[in-house]
N, C-alpha and C positions, 0 to 999 in steps of 0.2 A: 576286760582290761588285762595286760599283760601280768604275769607273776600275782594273781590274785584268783580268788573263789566266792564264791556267794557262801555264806556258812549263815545257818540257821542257828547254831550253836554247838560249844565247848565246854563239856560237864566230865567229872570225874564220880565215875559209879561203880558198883560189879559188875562182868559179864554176865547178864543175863543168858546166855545161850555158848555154845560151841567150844572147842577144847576146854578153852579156859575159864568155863563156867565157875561164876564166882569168886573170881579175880580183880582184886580192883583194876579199874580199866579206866583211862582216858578216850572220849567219843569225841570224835569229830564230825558231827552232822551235817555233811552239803546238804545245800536248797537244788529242789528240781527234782522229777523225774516223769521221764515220757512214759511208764506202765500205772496205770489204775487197777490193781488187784483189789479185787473185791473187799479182804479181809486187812485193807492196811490199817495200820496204827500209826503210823506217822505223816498223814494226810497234812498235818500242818508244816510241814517242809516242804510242800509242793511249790509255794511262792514266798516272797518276801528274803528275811535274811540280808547277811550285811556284808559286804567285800570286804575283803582281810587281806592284805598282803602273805603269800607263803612263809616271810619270816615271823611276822605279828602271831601269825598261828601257829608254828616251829617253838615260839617263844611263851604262846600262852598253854602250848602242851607240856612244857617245862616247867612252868612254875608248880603243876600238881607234883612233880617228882615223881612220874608213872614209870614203870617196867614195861604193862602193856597199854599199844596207843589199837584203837578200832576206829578207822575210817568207813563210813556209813552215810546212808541219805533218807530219804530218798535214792539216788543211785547216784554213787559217787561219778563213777566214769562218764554221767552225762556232762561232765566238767572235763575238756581235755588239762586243764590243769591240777588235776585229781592226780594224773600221774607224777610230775614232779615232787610234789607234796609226799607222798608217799616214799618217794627214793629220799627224799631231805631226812623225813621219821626212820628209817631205815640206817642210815649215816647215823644218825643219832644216837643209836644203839640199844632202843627201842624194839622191841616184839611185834610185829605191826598185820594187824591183820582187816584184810577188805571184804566189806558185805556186799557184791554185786548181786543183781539180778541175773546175769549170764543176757542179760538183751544184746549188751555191747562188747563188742571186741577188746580179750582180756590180753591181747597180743605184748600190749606195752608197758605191762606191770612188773614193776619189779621183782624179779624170782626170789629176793629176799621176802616177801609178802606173803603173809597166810591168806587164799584167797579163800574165800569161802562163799561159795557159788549157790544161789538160790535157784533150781531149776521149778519152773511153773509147773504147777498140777492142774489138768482142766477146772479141778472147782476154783482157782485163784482168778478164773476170767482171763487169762493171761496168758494159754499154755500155745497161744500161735508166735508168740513171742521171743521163744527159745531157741539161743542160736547156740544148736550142740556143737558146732565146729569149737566151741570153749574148751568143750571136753580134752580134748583132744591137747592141750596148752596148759593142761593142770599137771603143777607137782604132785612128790609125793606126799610132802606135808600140808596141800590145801585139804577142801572138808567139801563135802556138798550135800547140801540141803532141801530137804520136800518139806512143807508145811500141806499138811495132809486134813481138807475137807470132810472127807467120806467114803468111803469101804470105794468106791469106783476106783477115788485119787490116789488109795494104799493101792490098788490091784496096777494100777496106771505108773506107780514110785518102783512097785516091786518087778514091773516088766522092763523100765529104766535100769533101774541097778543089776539086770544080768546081762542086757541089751550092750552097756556100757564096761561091764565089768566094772562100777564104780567102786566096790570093796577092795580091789587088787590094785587099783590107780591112785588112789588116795586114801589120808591117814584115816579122816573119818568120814562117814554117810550120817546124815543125820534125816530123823523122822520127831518132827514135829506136829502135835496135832492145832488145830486153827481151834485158837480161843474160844470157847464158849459157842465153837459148832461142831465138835468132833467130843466125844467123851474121851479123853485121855488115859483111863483105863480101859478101852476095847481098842485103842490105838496097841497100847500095851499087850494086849493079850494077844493080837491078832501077829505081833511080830513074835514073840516068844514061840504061839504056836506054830508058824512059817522057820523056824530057828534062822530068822535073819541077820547074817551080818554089820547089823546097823546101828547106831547110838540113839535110842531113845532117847528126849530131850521135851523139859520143859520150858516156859520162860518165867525164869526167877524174876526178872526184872518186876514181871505183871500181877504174878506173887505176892510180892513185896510191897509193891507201887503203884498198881494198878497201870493206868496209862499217862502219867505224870508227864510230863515232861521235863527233862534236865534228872530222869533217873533212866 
């Protein structure tokens, strides 16, 4: 329907992940996504969810009183009305930053938008998926991210980030290790000992909350 989104829901929590790690944050989680990565955690946004009019959502990211809003899904951009939504949060005056996959064409996103780009690692089942021409359409202040399986998917992130120069093209690189399949300490060790240019990251969120949802 015209000027609307399927939205699984609208919660106000901390960033779990990326610059603004720890920040309270407003989430907007679209319903959908065409990738099944092996390790998701938000499987239950694949279906269901409720249509919301752009401004119903505008108005219910308002009432928390947020500084920053994170638009996320599933994958946002499977929504061509993901983009508007995001120029409206923008206007707002709003900090706003987008979780894509990098599957879809980041073409029409607002350059006010922290995009924060997930590139597939083979262990995510996912990595045929990746449309690098993204790369290429990233500011300076977007971020992009590996969520790293195993010693293959680090050696597979670390030939990406010189392949791309992703350290000189944006503010950060992030290395994430996949929950309770990567030990997060030889993630760690393995980048200090490489002296990579890249943000080690955990997610607070799962920390915290475990896999909750509405955190």
């Amino acid at each position: 329907m015209k000027d609307t989104l399927r939205i699984t829901e609208v919660f106000y929590s901390l960033q779990g992940e990326t610059r603004t790690l720890g920040l309270p944050t407003v989430f907007v989680r679209l319903t959908g996504c065409p990738l099944r990565c092996q390790y998701c955690d938000t499987a239950y946004a694949f279906a269901g969810g409720e249509l919301m009019s752009l401004e119903a959502i505008v108005a219910k990211v308002a009432s928390f009183n947020p500084r920053y809003v994170c638009v996320t899904g599933g994958e946002p951009l499977a929504q061509p009305n993901a983009l508007p939504l995001l120029r409206l949060l923008c206007d707002a005056g709003y900090e706003v930053s987008l979780e894509t996959s990098g599957a879809i064409d980041v073409t029409g996103v607002d350059p006010r938008v922290v995009k924060v780009l997930d590139l597939k690692t083979p262990g995510s089942a996912e990595v045929a998926r990746n449309r690098y021409d993204n790369i290429a359409l990233l500011n300076p202040h977007d971020q992009v991210k590996f969520v790293i399986c195993s010693r293959e998917d680090y050696d597979w992130a670390v030939s990406k980030l010189i392949e791309y120069r992703l350290a000189e093209r944006v503010q950060d690189v992030l290395f994430s290790p996949s929950f309770s399949e990567l030990d997060s300490r030889a993630l760690a060790d393995w980048i200090v000992s490489d002296n990579l240019p890249v943000r080690f990251q955990l997610q607070l969120h799962k920390i915290l909350w475990q896999d909750e949802p509405g955190h």
